[in-house]
N, CA, C and O of each residue as an XYZ file, in Angstrom:
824
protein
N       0.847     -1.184      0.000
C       0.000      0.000      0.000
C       0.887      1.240      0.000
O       1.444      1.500      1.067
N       1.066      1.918     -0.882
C       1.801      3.480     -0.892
C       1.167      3.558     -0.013
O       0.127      3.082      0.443
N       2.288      4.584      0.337
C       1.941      5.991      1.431
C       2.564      7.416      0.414
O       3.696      7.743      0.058
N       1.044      8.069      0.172
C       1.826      8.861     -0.706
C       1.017     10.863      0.598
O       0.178     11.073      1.474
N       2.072     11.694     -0.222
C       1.689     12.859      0.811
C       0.954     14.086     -0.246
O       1.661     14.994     -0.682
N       0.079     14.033     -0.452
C      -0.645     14.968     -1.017
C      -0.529     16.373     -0.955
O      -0.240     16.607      0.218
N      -0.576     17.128     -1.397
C      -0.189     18.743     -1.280
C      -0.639     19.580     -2.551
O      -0.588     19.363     -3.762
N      -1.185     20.818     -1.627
C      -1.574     22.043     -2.627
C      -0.405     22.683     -3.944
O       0.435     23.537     -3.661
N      -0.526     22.180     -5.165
C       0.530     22.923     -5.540
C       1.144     24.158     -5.235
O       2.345     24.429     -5.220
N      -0.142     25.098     -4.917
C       0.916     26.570     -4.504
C       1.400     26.417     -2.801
O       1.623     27.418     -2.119
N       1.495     25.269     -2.360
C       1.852     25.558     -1.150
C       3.493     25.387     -1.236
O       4.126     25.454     -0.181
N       4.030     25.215     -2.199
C       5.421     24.860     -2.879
C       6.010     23.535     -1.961
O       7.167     23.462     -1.547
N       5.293     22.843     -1.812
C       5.960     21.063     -0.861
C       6.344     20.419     -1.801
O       5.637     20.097     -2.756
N       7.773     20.090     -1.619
C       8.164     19.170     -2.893
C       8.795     17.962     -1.992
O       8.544     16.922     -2.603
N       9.537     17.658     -0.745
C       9.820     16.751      0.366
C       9.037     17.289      1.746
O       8.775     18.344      2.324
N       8.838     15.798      1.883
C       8.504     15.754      3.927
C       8.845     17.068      4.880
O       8.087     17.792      5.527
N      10.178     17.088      4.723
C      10.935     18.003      4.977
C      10.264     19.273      4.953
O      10.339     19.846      6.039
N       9.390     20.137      3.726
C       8.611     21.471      3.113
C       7.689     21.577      4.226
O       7.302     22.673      4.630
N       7.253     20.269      4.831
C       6.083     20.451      5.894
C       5.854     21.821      6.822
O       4.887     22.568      6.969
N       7.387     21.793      7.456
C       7.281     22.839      8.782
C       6.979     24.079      8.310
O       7.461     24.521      7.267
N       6.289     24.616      8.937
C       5.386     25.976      8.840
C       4.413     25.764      8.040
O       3.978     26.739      7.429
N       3.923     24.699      7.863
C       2.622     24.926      6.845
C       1.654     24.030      7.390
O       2.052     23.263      8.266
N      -0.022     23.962      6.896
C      -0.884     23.754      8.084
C      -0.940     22.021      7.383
O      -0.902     21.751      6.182
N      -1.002     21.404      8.098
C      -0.706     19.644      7.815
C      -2.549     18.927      8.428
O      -3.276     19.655      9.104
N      -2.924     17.698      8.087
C      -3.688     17.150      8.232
C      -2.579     15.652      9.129
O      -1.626     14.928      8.839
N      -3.164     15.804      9.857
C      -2.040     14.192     10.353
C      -3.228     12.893     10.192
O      -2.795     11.776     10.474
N      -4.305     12.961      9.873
C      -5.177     12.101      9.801
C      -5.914     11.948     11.276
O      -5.648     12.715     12.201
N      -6.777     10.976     11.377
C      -7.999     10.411     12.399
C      -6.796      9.547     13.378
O      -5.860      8.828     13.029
N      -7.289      9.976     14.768
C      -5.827      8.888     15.326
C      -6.197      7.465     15.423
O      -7.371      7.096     15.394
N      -5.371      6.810     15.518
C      -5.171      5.303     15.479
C      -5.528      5.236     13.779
O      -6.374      4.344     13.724
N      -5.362      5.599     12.766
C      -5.776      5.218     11.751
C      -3.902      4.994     10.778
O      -2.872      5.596     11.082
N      -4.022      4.277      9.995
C      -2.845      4.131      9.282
C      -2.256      5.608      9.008
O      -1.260      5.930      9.657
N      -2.769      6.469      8.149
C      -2.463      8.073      8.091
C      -2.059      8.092      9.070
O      -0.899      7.722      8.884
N      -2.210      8.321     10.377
C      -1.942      8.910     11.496
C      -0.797      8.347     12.484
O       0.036      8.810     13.263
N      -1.224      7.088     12.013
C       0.456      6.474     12.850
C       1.533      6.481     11.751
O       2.643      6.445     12.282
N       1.583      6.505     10.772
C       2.685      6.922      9.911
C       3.276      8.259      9.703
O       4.432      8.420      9.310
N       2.214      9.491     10.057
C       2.539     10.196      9.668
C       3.486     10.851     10.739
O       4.510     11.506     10.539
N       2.591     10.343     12.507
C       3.826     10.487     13.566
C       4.771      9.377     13.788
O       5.643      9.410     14.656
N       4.603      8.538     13.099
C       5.920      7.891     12.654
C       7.276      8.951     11.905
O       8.377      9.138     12.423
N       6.888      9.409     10.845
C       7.623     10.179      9.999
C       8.141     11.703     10.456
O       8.854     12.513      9.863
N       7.513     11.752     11.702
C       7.429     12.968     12.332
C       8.933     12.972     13.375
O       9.843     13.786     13.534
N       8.583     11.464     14.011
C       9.471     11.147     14.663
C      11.212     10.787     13.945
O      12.226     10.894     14.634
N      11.226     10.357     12.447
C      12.054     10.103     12.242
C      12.689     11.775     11.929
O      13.870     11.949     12.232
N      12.153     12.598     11.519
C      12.497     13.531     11.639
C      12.973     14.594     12.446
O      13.657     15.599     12.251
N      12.213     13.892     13.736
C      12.418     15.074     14.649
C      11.344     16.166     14.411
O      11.723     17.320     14.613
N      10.354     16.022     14.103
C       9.687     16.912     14.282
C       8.182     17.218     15.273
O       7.505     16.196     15.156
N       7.555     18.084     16.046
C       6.946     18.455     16.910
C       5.667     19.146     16.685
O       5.721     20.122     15.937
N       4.383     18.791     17.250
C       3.176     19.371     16.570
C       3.533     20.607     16.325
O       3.328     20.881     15.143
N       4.149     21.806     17.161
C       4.794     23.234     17.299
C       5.880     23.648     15.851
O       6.641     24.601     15.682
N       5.588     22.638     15.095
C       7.075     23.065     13.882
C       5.472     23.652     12.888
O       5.458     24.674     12.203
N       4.417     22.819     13.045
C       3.337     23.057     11.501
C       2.999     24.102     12.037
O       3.461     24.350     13.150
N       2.013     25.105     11.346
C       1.276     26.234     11.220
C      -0.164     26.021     11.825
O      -0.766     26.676     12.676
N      -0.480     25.037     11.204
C      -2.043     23.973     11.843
C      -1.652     22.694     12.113
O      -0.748     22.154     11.474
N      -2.052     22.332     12.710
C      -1.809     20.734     12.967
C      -3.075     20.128     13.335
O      -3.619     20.365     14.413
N      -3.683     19.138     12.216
C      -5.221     18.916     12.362
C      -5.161     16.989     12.384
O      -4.348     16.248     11.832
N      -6.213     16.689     13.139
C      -6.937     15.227     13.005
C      -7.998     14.947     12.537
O      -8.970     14.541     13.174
N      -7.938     15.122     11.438
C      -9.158     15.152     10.328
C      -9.445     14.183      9.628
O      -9.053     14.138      8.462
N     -10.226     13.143     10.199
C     -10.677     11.764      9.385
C     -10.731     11.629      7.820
O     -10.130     12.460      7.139
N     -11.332     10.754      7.316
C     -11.115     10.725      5.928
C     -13.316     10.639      5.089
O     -13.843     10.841      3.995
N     -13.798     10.213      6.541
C     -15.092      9.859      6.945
C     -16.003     11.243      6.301
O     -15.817     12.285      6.928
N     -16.901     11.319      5.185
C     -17.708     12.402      4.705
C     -16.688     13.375      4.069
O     -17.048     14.551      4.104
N     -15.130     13.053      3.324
C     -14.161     13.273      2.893
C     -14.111     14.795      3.907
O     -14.210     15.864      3.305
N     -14.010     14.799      4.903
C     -13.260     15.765      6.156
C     -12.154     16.179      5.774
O     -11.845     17.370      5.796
N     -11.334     15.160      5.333
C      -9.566     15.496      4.921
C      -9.686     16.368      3.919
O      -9.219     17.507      3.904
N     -10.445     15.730      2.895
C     -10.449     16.023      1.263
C     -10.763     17.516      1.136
O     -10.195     18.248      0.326
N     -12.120     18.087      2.371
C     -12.516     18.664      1.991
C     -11.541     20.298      2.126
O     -11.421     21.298      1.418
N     -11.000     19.835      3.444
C      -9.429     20.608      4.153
C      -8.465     21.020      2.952
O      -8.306     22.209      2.677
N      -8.019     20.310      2.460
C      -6.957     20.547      1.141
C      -7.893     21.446      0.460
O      -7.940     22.619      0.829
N      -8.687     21.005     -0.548
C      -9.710     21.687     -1.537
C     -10.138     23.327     -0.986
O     -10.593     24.123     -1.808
N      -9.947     23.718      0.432
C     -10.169     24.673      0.941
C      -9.109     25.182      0.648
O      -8.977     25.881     -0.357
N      -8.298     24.959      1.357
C      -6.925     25.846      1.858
C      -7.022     25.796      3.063
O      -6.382     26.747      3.510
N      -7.581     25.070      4.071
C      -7.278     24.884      5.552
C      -6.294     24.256      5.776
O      -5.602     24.563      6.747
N      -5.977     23.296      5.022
C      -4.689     22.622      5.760
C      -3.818     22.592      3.638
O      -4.160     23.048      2.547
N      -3.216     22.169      3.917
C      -2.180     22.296      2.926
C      -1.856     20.676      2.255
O      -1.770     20.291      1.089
N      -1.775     20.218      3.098
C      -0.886     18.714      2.902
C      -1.536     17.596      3.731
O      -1.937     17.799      4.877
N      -1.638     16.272      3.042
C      -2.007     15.261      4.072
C      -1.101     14.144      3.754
O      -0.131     14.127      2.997
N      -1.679     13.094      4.582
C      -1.198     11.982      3.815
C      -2.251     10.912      3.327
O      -3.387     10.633      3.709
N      -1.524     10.478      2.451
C      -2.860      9.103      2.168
C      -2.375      7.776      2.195
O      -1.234      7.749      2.655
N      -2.776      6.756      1.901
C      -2.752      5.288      2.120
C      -3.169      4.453      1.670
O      -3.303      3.613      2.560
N      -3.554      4.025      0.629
C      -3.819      3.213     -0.480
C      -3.229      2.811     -1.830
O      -2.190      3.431     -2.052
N      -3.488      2.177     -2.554
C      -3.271      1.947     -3.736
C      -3.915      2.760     -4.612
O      -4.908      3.453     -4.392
N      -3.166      2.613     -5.827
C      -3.455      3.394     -7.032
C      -3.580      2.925     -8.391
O      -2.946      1.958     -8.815
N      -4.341      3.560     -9.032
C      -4.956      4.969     -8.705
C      -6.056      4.870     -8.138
O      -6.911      4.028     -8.413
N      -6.121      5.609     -7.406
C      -7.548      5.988     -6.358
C      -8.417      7.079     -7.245
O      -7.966      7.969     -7.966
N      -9.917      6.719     -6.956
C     -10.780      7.681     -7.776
C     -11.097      9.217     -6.987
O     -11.590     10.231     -7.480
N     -10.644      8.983     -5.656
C     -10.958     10.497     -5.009
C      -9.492     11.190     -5.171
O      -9.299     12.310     -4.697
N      -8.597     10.572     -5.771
C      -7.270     11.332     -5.516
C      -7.122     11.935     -6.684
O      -6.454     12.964     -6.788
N      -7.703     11.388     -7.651
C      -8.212     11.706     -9.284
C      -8.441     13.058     -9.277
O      -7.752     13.902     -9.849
N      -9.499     13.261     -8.565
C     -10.267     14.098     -8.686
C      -9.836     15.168     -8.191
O      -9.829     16.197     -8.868
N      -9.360     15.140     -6.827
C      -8.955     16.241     -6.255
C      -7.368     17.197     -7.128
O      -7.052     18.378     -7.269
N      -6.742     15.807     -7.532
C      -5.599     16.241     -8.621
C      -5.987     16.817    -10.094
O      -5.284     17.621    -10.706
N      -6.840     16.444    -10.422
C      -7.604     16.977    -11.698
C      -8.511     18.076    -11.524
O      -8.770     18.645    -12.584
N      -9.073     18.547    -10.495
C     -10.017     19.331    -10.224
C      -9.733     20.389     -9.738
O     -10.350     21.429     -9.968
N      -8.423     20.249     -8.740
C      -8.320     21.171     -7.419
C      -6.754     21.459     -7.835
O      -6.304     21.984     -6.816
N      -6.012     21.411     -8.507
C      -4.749     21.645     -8.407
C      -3.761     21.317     -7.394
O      -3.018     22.159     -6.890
N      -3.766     19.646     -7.000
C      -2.395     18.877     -6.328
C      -1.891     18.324     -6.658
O      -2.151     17.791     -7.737
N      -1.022     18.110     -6.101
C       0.544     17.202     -6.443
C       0.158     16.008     -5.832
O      -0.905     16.003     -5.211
N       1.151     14.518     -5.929
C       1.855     13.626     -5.080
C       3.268     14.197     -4.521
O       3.872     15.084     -5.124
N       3.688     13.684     -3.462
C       4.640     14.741     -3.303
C       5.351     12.874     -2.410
O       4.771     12.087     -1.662
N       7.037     12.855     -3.111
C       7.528     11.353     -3.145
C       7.708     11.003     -1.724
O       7.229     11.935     -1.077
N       8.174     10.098     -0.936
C       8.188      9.685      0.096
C       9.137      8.922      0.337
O       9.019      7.825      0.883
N      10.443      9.556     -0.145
C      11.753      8.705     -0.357
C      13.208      9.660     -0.033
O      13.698     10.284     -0.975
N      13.643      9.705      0.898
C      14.636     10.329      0.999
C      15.562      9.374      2.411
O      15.117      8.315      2.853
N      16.875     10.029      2.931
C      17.938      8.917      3.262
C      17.270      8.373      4.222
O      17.282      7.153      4.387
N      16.301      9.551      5.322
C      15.791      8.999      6.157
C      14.866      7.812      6.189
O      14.979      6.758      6.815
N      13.874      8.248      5.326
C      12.905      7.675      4.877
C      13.592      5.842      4.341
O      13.066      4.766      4.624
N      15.066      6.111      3.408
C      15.460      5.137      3.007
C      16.122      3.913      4.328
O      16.353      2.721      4.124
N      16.314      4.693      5.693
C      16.921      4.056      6.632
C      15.651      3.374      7.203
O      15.921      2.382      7.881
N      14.570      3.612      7.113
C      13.224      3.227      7.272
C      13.184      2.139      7.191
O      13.094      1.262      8.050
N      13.275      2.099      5.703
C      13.249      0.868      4.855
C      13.837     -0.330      4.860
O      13.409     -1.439      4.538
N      15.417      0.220      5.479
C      16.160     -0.940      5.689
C      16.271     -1.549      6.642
O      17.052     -2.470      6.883
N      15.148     -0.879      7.550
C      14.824     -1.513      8.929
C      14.292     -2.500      9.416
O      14.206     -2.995     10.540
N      13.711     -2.877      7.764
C      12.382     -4.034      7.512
C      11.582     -3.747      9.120
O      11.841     -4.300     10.189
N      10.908     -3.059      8.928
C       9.398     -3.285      9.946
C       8.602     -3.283      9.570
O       7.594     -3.201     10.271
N       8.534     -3.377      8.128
C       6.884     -3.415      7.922
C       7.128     -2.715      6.495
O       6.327     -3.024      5.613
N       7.997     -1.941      6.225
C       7.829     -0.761      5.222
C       8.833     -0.894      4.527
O       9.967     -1.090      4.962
N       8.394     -0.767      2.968
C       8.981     -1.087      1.819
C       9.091      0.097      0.998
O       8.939      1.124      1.659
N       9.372      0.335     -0.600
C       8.528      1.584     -1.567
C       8.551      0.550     -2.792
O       8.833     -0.623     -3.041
N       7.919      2.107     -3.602
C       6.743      1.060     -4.777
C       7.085      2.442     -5.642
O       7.644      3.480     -5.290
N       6.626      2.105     -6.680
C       6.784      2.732     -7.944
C       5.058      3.639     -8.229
O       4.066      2.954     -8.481
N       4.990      4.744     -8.163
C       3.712      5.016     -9.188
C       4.152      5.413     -9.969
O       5.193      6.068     -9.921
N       3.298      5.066    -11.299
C       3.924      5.076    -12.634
C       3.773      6.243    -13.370
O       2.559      6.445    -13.372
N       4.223      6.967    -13.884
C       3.948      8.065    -14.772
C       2.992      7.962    -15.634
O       3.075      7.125    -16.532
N       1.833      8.853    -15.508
C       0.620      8.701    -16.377
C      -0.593      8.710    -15.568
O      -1.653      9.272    -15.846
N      -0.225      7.804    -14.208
C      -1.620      7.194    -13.112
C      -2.448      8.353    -13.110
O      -3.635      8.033    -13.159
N      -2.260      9.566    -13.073
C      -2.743     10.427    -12.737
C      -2.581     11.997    -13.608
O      -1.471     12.359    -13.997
N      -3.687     12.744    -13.815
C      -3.372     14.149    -14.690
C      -2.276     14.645    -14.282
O      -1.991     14.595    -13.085
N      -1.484     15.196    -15.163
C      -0.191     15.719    -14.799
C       1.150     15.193    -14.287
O       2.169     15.795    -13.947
N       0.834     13.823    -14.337
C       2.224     12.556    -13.657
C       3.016     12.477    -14.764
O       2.794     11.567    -15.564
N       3.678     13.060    -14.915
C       4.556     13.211    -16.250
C       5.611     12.174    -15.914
O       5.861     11.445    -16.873
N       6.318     11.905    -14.777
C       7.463     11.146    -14.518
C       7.126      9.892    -13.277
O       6.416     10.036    -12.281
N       7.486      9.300    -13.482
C       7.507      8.041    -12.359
C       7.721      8.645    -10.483
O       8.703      9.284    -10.104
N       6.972      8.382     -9.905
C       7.482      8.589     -8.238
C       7.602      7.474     -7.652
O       6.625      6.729     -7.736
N       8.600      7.068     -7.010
C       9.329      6.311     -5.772
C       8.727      6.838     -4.240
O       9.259      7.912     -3.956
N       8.124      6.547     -3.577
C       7.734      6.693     -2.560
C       7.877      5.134     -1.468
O       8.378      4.033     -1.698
N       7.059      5.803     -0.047
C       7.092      4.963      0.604
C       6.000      3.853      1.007
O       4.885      4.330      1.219
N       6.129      2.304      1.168
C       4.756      1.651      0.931
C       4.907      0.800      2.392
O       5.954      0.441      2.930
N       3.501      0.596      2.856
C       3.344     -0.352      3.789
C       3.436     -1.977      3.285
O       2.778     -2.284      2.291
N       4.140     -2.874      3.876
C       4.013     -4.370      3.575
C       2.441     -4.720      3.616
O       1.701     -4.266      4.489
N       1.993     -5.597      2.555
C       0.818     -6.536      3.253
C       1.448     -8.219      3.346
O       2.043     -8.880      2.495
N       1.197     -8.425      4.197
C       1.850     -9.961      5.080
C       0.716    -10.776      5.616
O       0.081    -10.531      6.641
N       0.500    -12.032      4.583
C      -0.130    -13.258      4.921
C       0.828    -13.767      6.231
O       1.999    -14.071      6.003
N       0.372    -13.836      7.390
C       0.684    -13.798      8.319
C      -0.036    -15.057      8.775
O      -1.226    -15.081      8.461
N       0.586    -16.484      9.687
C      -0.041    -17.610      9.949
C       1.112    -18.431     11.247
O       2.321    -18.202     11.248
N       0.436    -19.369     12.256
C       1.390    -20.054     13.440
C       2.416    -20.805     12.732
O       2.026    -21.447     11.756
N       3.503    -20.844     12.997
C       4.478    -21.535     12.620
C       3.961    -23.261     12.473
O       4.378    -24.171     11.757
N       2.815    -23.193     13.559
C       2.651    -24.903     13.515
C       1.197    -25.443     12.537
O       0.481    -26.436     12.667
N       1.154    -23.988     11.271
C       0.178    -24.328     10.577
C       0.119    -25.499      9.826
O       1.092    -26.211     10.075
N      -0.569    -25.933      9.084
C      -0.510    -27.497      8.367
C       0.000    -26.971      6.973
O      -0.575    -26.063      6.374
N       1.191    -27.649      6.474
C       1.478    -27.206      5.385
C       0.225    -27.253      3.991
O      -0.077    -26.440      3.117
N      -0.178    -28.408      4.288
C      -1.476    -28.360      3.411
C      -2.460    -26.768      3.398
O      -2.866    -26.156      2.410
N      -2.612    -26.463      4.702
C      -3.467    -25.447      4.730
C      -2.744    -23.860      3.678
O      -3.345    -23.154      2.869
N      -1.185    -23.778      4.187
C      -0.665    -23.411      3.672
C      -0.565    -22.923      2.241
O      -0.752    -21.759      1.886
N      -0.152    -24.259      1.220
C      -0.379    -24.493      0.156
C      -2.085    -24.019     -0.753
O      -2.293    -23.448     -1.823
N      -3.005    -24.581      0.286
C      -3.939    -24.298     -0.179
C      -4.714    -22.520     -0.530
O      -5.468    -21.884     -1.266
N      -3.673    -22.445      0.832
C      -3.922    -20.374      0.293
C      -3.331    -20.043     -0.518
O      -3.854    -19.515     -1.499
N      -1.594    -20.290     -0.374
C      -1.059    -19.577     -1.460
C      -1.701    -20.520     -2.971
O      -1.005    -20.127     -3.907
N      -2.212    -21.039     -3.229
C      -2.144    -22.142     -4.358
C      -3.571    -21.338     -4.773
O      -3.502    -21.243     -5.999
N      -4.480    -20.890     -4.449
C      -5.425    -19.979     -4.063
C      -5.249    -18.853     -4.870
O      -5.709    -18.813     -6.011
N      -4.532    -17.807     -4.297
C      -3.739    -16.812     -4.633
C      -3.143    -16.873     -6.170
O      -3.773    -16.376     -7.104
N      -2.215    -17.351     -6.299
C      -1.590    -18.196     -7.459
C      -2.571    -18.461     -8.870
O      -2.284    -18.348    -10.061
N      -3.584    -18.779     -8.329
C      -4.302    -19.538     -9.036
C      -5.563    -18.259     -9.762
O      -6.049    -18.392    -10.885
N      -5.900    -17.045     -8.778
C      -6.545    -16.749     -9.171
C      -5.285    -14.608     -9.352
O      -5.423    -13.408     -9.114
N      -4.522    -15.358     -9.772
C      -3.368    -13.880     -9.787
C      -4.215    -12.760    -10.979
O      -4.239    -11.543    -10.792
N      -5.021    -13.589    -12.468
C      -5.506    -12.587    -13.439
C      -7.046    -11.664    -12.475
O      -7.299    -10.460    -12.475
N      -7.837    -12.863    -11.727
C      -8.484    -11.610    -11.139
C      -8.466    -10.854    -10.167
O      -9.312     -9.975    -10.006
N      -7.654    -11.041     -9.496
C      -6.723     -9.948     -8.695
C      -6.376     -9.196     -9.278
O      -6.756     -8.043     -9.074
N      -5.515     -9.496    -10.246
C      -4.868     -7.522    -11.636
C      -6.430     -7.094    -11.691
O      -6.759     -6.024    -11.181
N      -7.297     -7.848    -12.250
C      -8.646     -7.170    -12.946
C      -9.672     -6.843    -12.061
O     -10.833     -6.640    -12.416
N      -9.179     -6.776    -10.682
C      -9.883     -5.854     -9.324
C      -9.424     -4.773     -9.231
O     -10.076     -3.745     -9.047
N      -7.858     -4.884     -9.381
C      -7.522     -3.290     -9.123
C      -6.231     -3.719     -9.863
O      -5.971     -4.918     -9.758
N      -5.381     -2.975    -10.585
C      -4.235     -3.104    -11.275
C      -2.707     -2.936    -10.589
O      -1.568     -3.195    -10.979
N      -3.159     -2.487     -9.622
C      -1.881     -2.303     -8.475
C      -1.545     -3.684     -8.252
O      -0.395     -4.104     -8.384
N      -2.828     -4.619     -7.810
C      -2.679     -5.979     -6.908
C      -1.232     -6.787     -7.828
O      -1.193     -6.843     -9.057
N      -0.344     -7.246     -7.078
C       0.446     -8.413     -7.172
C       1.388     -7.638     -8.566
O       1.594     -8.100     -9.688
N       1.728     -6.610     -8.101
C       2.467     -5.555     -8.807
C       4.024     -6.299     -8.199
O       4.649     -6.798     -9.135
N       4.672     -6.437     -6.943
C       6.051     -7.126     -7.385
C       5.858     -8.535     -7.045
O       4.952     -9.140     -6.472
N       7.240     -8.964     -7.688
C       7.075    -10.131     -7.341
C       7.751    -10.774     -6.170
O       8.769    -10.340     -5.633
N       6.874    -12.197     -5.714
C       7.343    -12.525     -4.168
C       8.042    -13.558     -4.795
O       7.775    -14.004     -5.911
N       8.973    -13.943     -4.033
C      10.384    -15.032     -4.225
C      11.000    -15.585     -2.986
O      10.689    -15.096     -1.900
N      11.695    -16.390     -3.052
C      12.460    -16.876     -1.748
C      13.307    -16.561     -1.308
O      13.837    -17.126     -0.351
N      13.822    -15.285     -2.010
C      14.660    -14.310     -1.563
C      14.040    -13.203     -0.447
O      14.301    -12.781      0.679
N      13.152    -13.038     -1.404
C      12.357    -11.620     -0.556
C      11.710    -12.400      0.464
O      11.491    -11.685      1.441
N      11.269    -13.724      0.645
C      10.907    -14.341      1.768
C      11.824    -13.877      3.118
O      11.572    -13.362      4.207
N      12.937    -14.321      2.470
C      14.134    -14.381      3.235
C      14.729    -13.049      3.626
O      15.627    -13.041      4.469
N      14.453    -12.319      3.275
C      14.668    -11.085      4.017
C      13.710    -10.743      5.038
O      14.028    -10.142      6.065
N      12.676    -11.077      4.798
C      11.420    -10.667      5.672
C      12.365    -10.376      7.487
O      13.454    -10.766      7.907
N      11.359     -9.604      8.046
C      11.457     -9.055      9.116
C      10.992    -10.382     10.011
O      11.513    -10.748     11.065
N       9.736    -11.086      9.226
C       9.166    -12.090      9.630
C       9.948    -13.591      9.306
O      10.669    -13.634      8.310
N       9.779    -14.944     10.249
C      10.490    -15.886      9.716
C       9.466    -16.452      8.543
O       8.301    -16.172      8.824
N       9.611    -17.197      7.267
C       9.021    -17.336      6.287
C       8.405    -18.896      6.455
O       9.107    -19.892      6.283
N       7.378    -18.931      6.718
C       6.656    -20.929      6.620
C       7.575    -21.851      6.007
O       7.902    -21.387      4.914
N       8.077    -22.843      6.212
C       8.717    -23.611      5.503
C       8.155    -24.104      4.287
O       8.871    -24.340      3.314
N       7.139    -24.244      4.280
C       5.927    -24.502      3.085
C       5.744    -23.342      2.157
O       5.716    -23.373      0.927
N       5.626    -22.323      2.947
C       6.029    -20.957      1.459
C       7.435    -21.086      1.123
O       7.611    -20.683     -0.027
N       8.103    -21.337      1.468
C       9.485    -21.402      0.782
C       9.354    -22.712     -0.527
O       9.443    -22.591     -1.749
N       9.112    -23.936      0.320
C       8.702    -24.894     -1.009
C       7.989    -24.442     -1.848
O       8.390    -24.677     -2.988
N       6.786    -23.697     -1.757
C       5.772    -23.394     -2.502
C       6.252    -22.266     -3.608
O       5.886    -22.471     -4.766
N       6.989    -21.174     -3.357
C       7.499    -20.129     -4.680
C       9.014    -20.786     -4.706
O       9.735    -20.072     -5.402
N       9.599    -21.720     -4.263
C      10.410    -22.220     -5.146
C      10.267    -23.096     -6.493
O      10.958    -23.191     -7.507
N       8.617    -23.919     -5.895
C       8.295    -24.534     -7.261
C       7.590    -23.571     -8.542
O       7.721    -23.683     -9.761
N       6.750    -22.535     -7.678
C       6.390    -21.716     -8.589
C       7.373    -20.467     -9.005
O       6.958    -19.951    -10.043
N       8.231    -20.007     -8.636
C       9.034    -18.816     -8.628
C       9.118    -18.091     -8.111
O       9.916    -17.708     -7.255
N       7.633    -17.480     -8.875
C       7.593    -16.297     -8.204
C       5.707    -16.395     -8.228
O       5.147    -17.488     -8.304
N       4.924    -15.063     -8.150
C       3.551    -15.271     -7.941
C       2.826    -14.987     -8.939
O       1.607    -15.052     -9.100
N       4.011    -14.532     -9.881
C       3.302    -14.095    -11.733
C       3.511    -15.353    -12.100
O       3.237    -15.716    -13.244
């Protein structure tokens, strides 16, 4: 799932970093937005007292959406895959950016394996995406007891595998890289012994 940071073009935000002094949306608390974004806050060093506004503005009756489109707050973050049809709009309609989610810090993040990876949006996804962005993405992790039955195992990923064309033809993001026994093996997490057999016979999940 990107994590991408939305912003008013004239608010001139081009990195994380552009934030301080300008009025920010941190999202609804306990919500993904919101623990990432004081996640990112923290890797920075930064303090509700650095923004101009500092708001908790759900996403619920588009609250957030409607904040940007004003000029109340400037910048948010978002959390999904792409392309999204409200992000469309607000970029086509309202004059915003994506604004990337990749820099050393951000990259030390990454190599922390906790959870967080980056992803490619592609140039085009969106009016005005003239060039490719690198940003930052949350893992999704089939997650199961070490003392699961390999059968059961097999039978999800084999599942998965099996039905990979209508997954693309739900949403086009889905099963965008590929999983391997490498990238198993890096995991933060230890990898099923049965998923390891299982994309060694298949490869990978394309």
């Amino acid at each position: 799932s990107p994590v991408s940071l939305i912003a008013r073009r004239d608010a001139n935000i081009r990195y994380f970093n552009d934030l301080k002094g300008k009025r920010v949306n941190c999202g609804k608390f306990n919500t993904q937005e919101h623990l990432i974004f004081k996640q990112l806050m923290g890797l920075k060093n930064c303090q509700e007292t650095d923004f101009s506004m500092f708001q908790n503005l759900p996403a619920s009756h588009s609250q957030n959406s409607l904040a940007l489109k004003s000029g109340s707050v400037q910048a948010m973050i978002h959390v999904g895959m792409h392309p999204d049809g409200s992000l469309q709009r607000l970029i086509e309609q309202d004059d915003m950016t994506l604004v990337p989610l990749l820099d050393e810090d951000i990259h030390q993040l990454i190599e922390e394996r906790v959870g967080f990876s980056k992803c490619k949006i592609a140039a085009g996804t969106y009016p005005g995406l003239t060039e490719e962005i690198i940003t930052l993405a949350m893992e999704t992790l089939l997650i199961s007891s070490a003392t699961t039955d390999s059968s059961i195992i097999n039978l999800v990923l084999g599942a998965l595998h099996n039905s990979r064309q209508q997954l693309r033809h739900a949403h086009s993001s889905l099963l965008q890289q590929h999983t391997t026994v490498s990238t198993l093996n890096e995991s933060y997490l230890h990898p099923h012994p049965s998923a390891l057999l299982f994309f060694q016979s298949t490869r990978s999940l394309y």
